[in-house]
C-alpha positions as CSV (number, residue, x, y, z in Angstrom):
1,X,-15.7,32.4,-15.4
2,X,-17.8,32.9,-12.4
3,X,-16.9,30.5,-10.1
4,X,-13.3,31.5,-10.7
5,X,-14.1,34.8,-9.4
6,X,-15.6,33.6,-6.4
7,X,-13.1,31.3,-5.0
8,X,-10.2,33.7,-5.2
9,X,-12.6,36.5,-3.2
10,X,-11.7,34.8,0.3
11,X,-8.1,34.3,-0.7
12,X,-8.0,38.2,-1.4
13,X,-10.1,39.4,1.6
14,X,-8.8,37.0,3.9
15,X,-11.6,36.1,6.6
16,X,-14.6,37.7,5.7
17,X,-15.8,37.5,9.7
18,X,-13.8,41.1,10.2
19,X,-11.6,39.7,12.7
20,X,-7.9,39.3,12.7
21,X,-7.7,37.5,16.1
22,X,-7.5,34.1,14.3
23,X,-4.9,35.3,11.9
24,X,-2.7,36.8,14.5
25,X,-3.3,33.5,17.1
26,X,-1.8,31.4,14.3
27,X,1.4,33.7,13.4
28,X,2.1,33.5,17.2
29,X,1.5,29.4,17.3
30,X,4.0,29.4,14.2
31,X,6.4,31.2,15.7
32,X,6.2,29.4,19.2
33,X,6.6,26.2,17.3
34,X,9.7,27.4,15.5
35,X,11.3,29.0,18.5
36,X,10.8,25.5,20.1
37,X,12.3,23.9,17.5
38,X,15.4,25.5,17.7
39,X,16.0,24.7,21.7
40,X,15.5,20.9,20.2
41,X,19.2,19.1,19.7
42,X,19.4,18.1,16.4
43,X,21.5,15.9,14.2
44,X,23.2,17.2,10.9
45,X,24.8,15.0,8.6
46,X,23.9,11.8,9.5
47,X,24.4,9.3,6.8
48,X,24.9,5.2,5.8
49,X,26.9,4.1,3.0
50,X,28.2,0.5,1.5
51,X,30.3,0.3,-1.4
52,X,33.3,-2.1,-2.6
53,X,36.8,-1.4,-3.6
54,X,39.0,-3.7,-5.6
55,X,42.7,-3.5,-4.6
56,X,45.4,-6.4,-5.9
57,X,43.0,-9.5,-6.4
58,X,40.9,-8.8,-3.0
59,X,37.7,-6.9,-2.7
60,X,36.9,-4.8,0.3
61,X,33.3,-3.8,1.2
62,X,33.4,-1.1,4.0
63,X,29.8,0.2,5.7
64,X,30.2,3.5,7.0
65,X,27.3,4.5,8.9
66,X,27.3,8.2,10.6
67,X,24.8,9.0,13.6
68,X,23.8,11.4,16.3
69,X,26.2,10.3,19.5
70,X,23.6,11.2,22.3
71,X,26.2,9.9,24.7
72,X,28.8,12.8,24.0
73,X,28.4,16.3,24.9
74,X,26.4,18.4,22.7
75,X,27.0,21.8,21.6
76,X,25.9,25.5,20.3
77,X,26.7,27.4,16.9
78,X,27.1,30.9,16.4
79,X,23.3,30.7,16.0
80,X,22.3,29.1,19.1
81,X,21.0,26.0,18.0
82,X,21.6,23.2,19.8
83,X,23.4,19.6,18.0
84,X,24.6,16.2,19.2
85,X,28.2,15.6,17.9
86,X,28.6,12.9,15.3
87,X,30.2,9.1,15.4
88,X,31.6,7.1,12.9
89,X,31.7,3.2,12.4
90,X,33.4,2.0,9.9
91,X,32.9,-1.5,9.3
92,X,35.6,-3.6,6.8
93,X,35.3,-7.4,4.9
94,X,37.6,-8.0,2.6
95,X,36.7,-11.0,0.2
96,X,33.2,-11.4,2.3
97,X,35.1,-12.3,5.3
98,X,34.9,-9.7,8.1
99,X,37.8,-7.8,8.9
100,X,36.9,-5.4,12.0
101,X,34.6,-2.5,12.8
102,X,36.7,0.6,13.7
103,X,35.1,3.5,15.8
104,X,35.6,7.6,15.2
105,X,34.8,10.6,16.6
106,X,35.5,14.1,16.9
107,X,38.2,14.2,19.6
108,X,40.0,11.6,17.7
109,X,41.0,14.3,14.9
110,X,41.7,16.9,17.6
111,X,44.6,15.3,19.1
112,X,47.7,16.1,16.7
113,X,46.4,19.6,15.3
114,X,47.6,23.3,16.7
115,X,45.8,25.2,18.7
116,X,44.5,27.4,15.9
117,X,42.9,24.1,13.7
118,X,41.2,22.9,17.3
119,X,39.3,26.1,17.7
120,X,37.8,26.2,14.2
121,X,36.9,22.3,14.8
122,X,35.0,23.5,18.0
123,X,31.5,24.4,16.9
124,X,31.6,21.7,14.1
125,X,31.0,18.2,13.5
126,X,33.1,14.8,12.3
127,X,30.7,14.6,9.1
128,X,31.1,10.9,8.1
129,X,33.5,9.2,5.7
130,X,34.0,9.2,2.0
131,X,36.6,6.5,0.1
132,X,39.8,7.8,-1.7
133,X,40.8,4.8,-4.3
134,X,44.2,7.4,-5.0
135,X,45.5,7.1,-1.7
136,X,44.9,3.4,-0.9
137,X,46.9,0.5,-1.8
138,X,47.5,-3.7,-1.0
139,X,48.5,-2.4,2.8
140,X,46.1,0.1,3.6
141,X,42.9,2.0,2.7
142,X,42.3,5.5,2.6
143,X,38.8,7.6,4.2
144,X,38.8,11.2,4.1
145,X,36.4,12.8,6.5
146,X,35.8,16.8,7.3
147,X,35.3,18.3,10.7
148,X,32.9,20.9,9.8
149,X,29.9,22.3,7.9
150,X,28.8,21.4,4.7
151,X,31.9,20.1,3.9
152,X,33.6,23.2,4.6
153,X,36.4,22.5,7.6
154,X,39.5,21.1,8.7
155,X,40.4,18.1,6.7
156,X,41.5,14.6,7.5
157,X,42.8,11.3,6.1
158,X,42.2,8.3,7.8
159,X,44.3,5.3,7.2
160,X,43.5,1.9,7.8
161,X,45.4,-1.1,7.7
162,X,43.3,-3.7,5.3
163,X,43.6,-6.3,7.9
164,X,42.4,-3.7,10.5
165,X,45.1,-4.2,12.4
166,X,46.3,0.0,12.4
167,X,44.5,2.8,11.8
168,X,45.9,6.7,11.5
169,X,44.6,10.1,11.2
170,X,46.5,12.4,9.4
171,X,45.7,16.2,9.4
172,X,45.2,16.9,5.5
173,X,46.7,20.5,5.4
174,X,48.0,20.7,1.8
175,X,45.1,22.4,0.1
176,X,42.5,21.6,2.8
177,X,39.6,23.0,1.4
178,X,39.9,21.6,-1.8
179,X,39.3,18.0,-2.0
180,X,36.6,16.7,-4.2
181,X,35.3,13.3,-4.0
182,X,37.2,11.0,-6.9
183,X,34.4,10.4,-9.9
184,X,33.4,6.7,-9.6
C-alpha cells in the first residue's frame, strides 16, 4: 500500500524542484506547435475505394480514389485553416476489360448552379464518390458526390455512360441534404 502512495505524490505535487519554469516552457512549446499546425495546408477527406456492380449480365469494377490536388488553389474556412481542394478519378472496367479513367473536381459542379448554391460550395470541398445501384442502369452508372463538410453540402449526381463515352453532373436539389448511402 506504500508504494502506491508514493508514486501518485509527484503526480499530485507536480515537480517537487519548486519551479514552474519547465511547466510553463512546455504549455508555450504546445501551443507554438499547435498554432503551427494550423498555418499547415491540410487535406480532409481523402479516400480510395474499389467495389463491383452487376448491371444486365456485365460487371463493372470502378476505383475511385480521392486526393489533395496541390496543383489547384487552396483555400481558408471560417476558422482560418488552410486546405488543398480535393480531385477525383474515377477509374471504370466493365467485365475486366478497361473502360476509361474520368477526372473531377470542384469547378466541374459549379458550372450549372445559381449564384446562391456557388457561394455555399466556396469554402468546401468535392468530397469523393459513393455508388447509387437505384439510379444506374445497362446505359449508364450513377456516383453521387457532396461539395462540402462531413457530408453536409450541395449535392450532386454524376452520370456516366458504361462505355465512358459521356459523363454528366446533375445538381441533386430535390431533398439535397438527405441522401443516405443505399445498404449493400
Amino acid at each position: 500500500m506504500l508504494w502506491v502512495g508514493c508514486l501518485s505524490l509527484p503526480l499530485f505535487f507536480g515537480n517537487c524542484s519548486g519551479s514552474t519554469a519547465n511547466a510553463d516552457s512546455a504549455n508555450k512549446t504546445d501551443s507554438l506547435k499547435e498554432e503551427q499546425h494550423s498555418n499547415q495546408t491540410r487535406t480532409y477527406g481523402t479516400a480510395e475505394v474499389t467495389d463491383t456492380a452487376k448491371i444486365g449480365t456485365h460487371t463493372y469494377t470502378y476505383k475511385v480514389v480521392c486526393y489533395a490536388d496541390t496543383a489547384q488553389a487552396v483555400f481558408k474556412d471560417s476558422f482560418g485553416d488552410v486546405y488543398y481542394q480535393n480531385k477525383v478519378d474515377l477509374t471504370l472496367w466493365r467485365d475486366g476489360e478497361s473502360v476509361g479513367t474520368k477526372h473531377f473536381v470542384k469547378a466541374d459542379f459549379m458550372k450549372n448552379v445559381s449564384n446562391e448554391v456557388r457561394q455555399q460550395m466556396e469554402e468546401a470541398l468535392l468530397t469523393g464518390f459513393i455508388y447509387d445501384p437505384a439510379e444506374s442502369d445497362a446505359g449508364r452508372l450513377c456516383f453521387r458526390t457532396t461539395i462540402g463538410w462531413g457530408g453536409e453540402g450541395p449535392k450532386f449526381k454524376v452520370y456516366i455512360a458504361t462505355d465512358a463515352s459521356a459523363t454528366s453532373i446533375t445538381y441533386d436539389d430535390a431533398d439535397a441534404n438527405a441522401y443516405e448511402a443505399p445498404d449493400a
